[in-house]
N, C-alpha and C positions, 0 to 999 in steps of 0.2 A: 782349654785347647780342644778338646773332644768336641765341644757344642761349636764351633769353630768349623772343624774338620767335618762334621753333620752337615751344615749349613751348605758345606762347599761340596759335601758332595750328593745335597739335592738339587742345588745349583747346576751339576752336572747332568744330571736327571734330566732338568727342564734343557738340555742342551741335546739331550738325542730322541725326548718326546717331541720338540722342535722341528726335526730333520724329517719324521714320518709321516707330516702334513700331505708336502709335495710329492712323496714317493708312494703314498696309499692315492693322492688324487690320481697320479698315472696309471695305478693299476686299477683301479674300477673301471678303463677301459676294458679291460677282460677278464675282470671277477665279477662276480656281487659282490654286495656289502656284508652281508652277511654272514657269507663261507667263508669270503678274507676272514673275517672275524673266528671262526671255526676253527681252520686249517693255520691262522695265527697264533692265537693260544696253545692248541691241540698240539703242533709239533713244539712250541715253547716245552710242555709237558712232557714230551717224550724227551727233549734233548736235556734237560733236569735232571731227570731220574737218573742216571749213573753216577751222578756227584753227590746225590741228596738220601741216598736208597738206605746208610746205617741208619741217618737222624727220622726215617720216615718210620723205622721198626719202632721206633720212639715215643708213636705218636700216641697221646690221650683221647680220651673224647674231647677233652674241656679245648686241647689245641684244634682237632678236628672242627669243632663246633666254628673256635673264632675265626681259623681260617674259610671256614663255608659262609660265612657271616662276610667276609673281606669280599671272596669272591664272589657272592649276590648282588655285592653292590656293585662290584667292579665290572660284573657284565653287564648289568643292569641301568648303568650308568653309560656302557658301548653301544647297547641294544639302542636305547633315547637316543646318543648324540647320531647313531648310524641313521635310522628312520627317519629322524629329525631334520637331517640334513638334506634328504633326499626332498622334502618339502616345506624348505625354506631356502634363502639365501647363505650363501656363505658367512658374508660380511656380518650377517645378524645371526649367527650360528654361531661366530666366533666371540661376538660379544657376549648373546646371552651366556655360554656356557663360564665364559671368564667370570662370569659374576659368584661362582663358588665360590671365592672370595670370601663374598660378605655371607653365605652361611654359615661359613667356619666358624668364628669367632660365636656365632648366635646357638650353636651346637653344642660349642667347648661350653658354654655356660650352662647349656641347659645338663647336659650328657655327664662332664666330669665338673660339674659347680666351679667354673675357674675363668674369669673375669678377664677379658681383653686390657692391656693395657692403652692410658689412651695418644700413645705414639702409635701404637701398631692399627686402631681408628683412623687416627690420622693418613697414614701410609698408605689402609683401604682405600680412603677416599681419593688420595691422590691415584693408585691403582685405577681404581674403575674409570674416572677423568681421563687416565691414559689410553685406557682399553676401548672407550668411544673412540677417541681419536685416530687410536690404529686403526680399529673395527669402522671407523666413517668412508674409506677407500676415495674421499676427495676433501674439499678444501673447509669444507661448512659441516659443524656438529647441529648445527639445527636439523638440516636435510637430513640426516642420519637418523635423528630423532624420531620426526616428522614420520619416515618412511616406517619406522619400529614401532610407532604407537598408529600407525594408519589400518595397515591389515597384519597385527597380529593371528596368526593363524595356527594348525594342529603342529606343523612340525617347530613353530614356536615354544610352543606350551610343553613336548615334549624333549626341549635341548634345556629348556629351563629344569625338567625333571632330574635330566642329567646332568645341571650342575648340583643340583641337590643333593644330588644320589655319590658325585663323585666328595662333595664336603664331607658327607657322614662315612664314606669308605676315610677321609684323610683322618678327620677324632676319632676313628674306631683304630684304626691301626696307631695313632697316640696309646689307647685304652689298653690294647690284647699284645703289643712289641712289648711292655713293659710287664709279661705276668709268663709272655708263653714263647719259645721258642720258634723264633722267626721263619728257618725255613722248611717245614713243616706246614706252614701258611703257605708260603709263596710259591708250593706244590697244590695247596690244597685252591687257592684264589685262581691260579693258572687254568688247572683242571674245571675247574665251575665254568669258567670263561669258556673256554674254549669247546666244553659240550653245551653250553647256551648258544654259543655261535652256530655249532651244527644242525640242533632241534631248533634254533629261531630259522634258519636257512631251508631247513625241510617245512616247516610252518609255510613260510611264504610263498615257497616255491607251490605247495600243493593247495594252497589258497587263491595262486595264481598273483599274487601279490607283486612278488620279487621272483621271475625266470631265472633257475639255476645257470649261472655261467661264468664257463671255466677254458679260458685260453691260455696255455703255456709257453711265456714271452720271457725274454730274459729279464724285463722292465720286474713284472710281476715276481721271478724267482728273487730278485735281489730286495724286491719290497716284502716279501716273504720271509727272507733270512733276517735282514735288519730288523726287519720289526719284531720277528721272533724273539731273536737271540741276544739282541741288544735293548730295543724298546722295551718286550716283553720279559723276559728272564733278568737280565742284568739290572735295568731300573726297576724292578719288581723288589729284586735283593736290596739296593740300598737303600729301598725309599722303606722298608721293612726292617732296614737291620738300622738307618741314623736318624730317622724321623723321631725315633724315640729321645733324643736327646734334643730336639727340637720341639716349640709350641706348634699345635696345629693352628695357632692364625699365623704363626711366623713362618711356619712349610707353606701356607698359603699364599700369603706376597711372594714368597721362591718362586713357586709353582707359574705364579703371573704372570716371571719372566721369558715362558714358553710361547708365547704369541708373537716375539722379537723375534728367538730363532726362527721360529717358524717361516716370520717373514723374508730374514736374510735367508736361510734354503730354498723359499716359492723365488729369490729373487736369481738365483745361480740356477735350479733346475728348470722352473715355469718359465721365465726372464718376468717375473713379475715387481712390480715397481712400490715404492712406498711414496707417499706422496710427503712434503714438506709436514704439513699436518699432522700426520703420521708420525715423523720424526720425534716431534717434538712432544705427543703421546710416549715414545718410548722414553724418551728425557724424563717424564712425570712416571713412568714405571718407575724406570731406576731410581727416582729421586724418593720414590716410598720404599722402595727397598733399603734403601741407604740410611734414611731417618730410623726407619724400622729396627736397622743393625746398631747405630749410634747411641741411640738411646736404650734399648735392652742392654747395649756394653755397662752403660751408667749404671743401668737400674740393677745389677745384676751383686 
């Protein structure tokens, strides 16, 4: 029942990192990417502390350490997909990054010696199949192809860093939820974030890279709380307190089902459209998700 109740509520997870697609596109009208990223985590952090402030008198080095460890990646992994995006495509930004996927499993083997089952192979593969087809934005995976192996380029190579970067954040939080006191992490992951967001933001701005910019729109205040309070804080909490009773390839297929929501939000906020093709990529999500679940029931 527990492993159950984990599953559904990282399922939840991918249901409000889903929503922040189209609400962070509208406001880079009047942020940078960057400071969003800053001013994101940064208040997540302040608005913690009041709840979190006994268990932080608490804290070890050894928690200190894994939590600075969570959040290196975790910003490290925002930094790639933010830069990344700015210099490439959406549609090929959303697939490469899906592909964290298939480092999971390649991780959990190397990291904690523990072996994919081969349903949850299976499931990947049906995953990634799906994930072109979302990610293709019309009727032909060839074209899709075609256009991904034509001009890969820098912000290519650094959305692929970032799915790397977010695999080894999902088997380290397997690894350090099972030895050390979760929220304690999910202060210390926050805090990294969100002063990387700053000093990446001062970086570019003074390098002339990314111009500082900051307009206060209601658009922007409500993409700022959301993603604070709920993307940031709240899915921080459960993907650190139930993941653990979860595999990191099996949080992974979860995790996969965040490019659906995504979609249904860009389609109610953007008016943006999923095409037939599309659909039927999300059909092959689910349908590895579901294999995925069927058969760990068995094997279990």
């Amino acid at each position: 029942m527990k492993k159950y109740f984990g599953e559904t509520a990282l399922l939840f997870n991918t249901l409000i990192w889903g929503g922040t697609f189209a609400l962070i596109k509208n406001a880079f009208t009047d942020i940078s990417p960057t400071l969003f990223v800053g001013i994101r985590f940064g208040l997540a952090t302040l608005l913690i502390i009041p709840f979190i402030y006994p268990r932080l008198k608490l804290i070890d080095k050894q928690t200190l350490l894994a939590g600075s460890i969570l959040g290196i990646f975790y910003f490290s992994g925002f930094a790639a997909q933010t830069i990344g995006l700015n210099l490439t495509t959406a549609t090929k930004s959303g697939f490469i990054t899906g592909t964290f996927v298939i480092f999971i499993p390649i991780l959990q083997l190397i990291i904690e010696r523990r072996k994919p089952k081969w349903f949850n192979l299976i499931s990947i593969v049906l995953v990634l199949i799906g994930l072109v087809m979302l990610s293709s934005g019309g009727d032909n995976v060839f074209d899709f192809f075609k256009q991904l192996g034509s001009d890969f380029n820098l912000g290519d190579l650094l959305t692929l860093i970032c799915a790397l970067l977010f695999a080894f954040q999902v088997v380290y939080v397997d690894v350090f939820t099972k030895k050390y006191d979760y929220l304690p992490m999910v202060f210390v992951q926050l805090l990294i974030t969100g002063i990387g967001g700053f000093i990446l933001s001062f970086i570019f701005s003074f390098t002339s890279l990314e111009p500082i910019k900051f307009v206060l729109t209601s658009n922007l205040i409500f993409a700022i709380l959301y993603t604070s309070i709920f993307a940031s804080i709240l899915a921080t909490i459960i993907q650190l307190k139930y993941q653990k009773v979860v595999s990191p390839t099996k949080a992974g297929i979860i995790y996969s089902i965040e490019p659906i929501f995504a979609a249904v939000f860009a389609y109610f906020i953007l008016s943006e459209k999923i095409s037939n093709f599309g659909l039927i990529g999300c059909g092959l999500i689910f349908l590895g998700l579901i294999i995925s679940e069927v058969f760990s029931s068995k094997d279990e």
